[in-house]
Structure formats: C-alpha cells, structure tokens
C-alpha positions as CSV (number, residue, x, y, z in Angstrom):
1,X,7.0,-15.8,-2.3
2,X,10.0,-16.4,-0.3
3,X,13.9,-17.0,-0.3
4,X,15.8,-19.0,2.4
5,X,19.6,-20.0,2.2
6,X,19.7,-22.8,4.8
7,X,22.6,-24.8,6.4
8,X,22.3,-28.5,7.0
9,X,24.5,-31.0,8.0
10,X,27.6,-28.6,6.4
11,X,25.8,-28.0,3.3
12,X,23.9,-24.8,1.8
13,X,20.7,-24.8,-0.2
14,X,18.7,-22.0,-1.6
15,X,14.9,-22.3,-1.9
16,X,12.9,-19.5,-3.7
17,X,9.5,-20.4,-3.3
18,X,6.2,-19.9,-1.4
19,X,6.2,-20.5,2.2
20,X,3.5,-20.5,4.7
21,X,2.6,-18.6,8.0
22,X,5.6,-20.4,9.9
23,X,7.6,-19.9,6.9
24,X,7.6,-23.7,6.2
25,X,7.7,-24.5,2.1
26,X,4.2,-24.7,1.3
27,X,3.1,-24.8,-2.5
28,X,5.3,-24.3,-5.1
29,X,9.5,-23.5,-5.3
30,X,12.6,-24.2,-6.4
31,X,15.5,-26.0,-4.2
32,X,19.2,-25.6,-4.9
33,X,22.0,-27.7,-3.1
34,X,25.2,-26.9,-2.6
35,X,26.1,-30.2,-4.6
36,X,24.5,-28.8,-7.6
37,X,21.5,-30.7,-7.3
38,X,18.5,-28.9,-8.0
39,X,14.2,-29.7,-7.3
40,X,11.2,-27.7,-8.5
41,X,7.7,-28.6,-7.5
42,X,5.6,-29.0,-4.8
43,X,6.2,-28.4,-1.5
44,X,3.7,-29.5,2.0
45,X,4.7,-28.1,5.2
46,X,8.4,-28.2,4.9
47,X,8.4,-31.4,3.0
48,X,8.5,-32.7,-0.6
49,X,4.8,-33.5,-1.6
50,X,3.2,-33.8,-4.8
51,X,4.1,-33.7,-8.2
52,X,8.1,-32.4,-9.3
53,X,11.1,-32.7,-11.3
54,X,14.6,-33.8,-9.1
55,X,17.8,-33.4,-10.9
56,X,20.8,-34.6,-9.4
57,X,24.5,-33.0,-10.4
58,X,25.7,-36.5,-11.3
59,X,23.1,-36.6,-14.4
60,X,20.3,-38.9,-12.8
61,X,16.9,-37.0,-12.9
62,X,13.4,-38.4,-11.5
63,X,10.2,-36.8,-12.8
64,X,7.0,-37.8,-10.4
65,X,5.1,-37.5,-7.4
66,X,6.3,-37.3,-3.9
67,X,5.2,-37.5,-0.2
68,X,7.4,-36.3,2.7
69,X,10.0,-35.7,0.9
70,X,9.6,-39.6,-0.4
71,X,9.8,-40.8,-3.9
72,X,5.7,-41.9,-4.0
73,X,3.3,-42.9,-6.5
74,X,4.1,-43.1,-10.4
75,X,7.2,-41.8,-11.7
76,X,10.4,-42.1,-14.0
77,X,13.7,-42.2,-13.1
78,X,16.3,-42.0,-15.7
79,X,20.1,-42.5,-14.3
80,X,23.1,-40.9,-15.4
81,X,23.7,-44.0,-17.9
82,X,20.9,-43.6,-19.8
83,X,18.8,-46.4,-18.4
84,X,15.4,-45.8,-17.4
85,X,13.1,-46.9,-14.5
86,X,9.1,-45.8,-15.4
87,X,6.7,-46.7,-12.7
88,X,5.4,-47.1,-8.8
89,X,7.4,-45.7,-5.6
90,X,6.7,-46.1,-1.9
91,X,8.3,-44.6,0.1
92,X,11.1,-44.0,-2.0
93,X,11.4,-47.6,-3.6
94,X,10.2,-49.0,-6.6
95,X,7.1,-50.4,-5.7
96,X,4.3,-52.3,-7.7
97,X,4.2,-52.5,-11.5
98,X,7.3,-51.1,-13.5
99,X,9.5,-50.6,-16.7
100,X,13.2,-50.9,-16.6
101,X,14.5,-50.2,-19.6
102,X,18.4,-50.5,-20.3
103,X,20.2,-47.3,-22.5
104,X,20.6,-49.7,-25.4
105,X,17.2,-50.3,-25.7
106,X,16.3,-54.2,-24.1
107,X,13.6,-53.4,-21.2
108,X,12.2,-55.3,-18.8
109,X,8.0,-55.1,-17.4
110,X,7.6,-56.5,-14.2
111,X,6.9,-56.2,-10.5
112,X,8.7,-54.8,-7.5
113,X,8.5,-54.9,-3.5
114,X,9.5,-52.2,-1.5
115,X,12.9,-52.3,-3.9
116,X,13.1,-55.9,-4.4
117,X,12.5,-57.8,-7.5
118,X,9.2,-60.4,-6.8
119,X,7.3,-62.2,-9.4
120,X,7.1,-62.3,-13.1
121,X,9.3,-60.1,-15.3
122,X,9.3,-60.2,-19.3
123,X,12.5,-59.3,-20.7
124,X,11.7,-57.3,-24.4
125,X,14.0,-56.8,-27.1
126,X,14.2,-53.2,-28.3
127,X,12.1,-54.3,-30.9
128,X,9.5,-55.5,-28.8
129,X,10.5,-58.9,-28.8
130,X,9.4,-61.5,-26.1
131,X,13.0,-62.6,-25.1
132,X,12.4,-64.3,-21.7
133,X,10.4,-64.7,-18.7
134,X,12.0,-64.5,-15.5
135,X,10.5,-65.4,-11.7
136,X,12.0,-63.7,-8.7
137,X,11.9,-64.0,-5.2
138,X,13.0,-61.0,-3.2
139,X,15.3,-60.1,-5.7
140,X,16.7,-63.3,-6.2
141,X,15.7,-65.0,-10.3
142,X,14.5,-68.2,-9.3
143,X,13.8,-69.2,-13.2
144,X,14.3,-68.1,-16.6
145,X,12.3,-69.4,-19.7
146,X,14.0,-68.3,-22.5
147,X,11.7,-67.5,-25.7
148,X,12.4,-68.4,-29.0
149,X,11.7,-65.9,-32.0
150,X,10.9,-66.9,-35.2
C-alpha cells in the first residue's frame, strides 16, 4: 500500500492505494481531487484501467471499465439530473449499442459513434411503450416514425 498527495496543473489529489516498483498506481486505490471528485478501482501503471466507480463533486457518477485512464468498454453513467446513459465507451465516448434513459422515465435504445448519434434509435415510454423510431446521421435525426399505441 501507498499514499501520495500530488500537485497537477494547480490542483491536489490524494491516492491511497497500491503502487508498483516505480511507485506508479498499479492494482487497486482510491483517488481524491481537490474538486471533491473522488475514483476507487483499478489502476495499470499510473493509469486508469479496469473496472471502477468515478464520482464527480457535481453529482454525476460513472460505474464501468476503463483503459488509460479512458472511459472503455460497458458502463453507466448517471448525470447529476437524474438521467442515465447504460452502455459501450471508447475511448471515453459512447460507443456501440446503448440506453439513454431520461430522469422521468422515457428512454431511448440505440447506437452510437465515437459520441455521435448513427442509425436506428427506439424512443420507449416509461411503460415500455414503442413511441417512435428515429434515424440518425452523425448526430443529426434524419427521420422520425412516430408509433401509434392502442
């Protein structure tokens, strides 16, 4: 186990944690900012990597994997709001198939490019009720079918 108080760009953080041979994070620790934000999980040489839990001062919180330092993989983002984003990162975008659902409850299933919006998306009541079908085009809707409900 290790502790470090580090100074970066004008801004302290505290890691407690294990460390390696070059005292770089390696394995398992807990980061806190000077911003109040605070991450425990898994560390690789220095960096991020693997599974953890971010919490950010403002609220926000993502639960998921990581790679250099990177949002990467599966994982859920819920924002300050309420509203929740459940699904693939790269390099710290939504990437691939995902959830966004909205605080009130409507969600949306659908794909997503390096942060963009691309292809179909299903917009759900919070009853689970098919309310439309939307087509986008880097992040642009292109279409909307509406759905009617009996």
């Amino acid at each position: 186990m290790g502790r470090e108080l580090a100074i970066l760009f004008d801004k302290w953080a505290v890691y407690e944690g294990a460390v390696d041979a070059h005292y770089l994070h390696t394995g398992n620790g807990i980061l806190h900012t000077e911003d109040g934000d605070e991450y425990q999980g898994s560390y690789k040489l220095g960096r991020i990597s693997g599974y953890g839990v971010y919490k950010w001062s403002n609220g926000s919180n993502y639960i998921g994997t990581y790679e250099n330092d990177n949002r990467h993989g599966q994982g859920r983002f819920t924002y300050a709001n309420g509203d929740i984003y459940e699904g693939g990162y790269k390099d710290d975008k939504v990437h691939g198939l995902g959830r966004f659902t909205w605080a009130e409850g409507h969600y949306k299933i659908g794909q997503y490019e390096s942060g963009s919006l691309v292809g179909v998306h299903k917009c759900y009541s919070k009853k689970d009720e098919l309310l439309s079908i939307r087509t986008y085009e880097n992040n642009e809707l292109v279409s909307e079918e509406m759905v009617e409900n009996d």
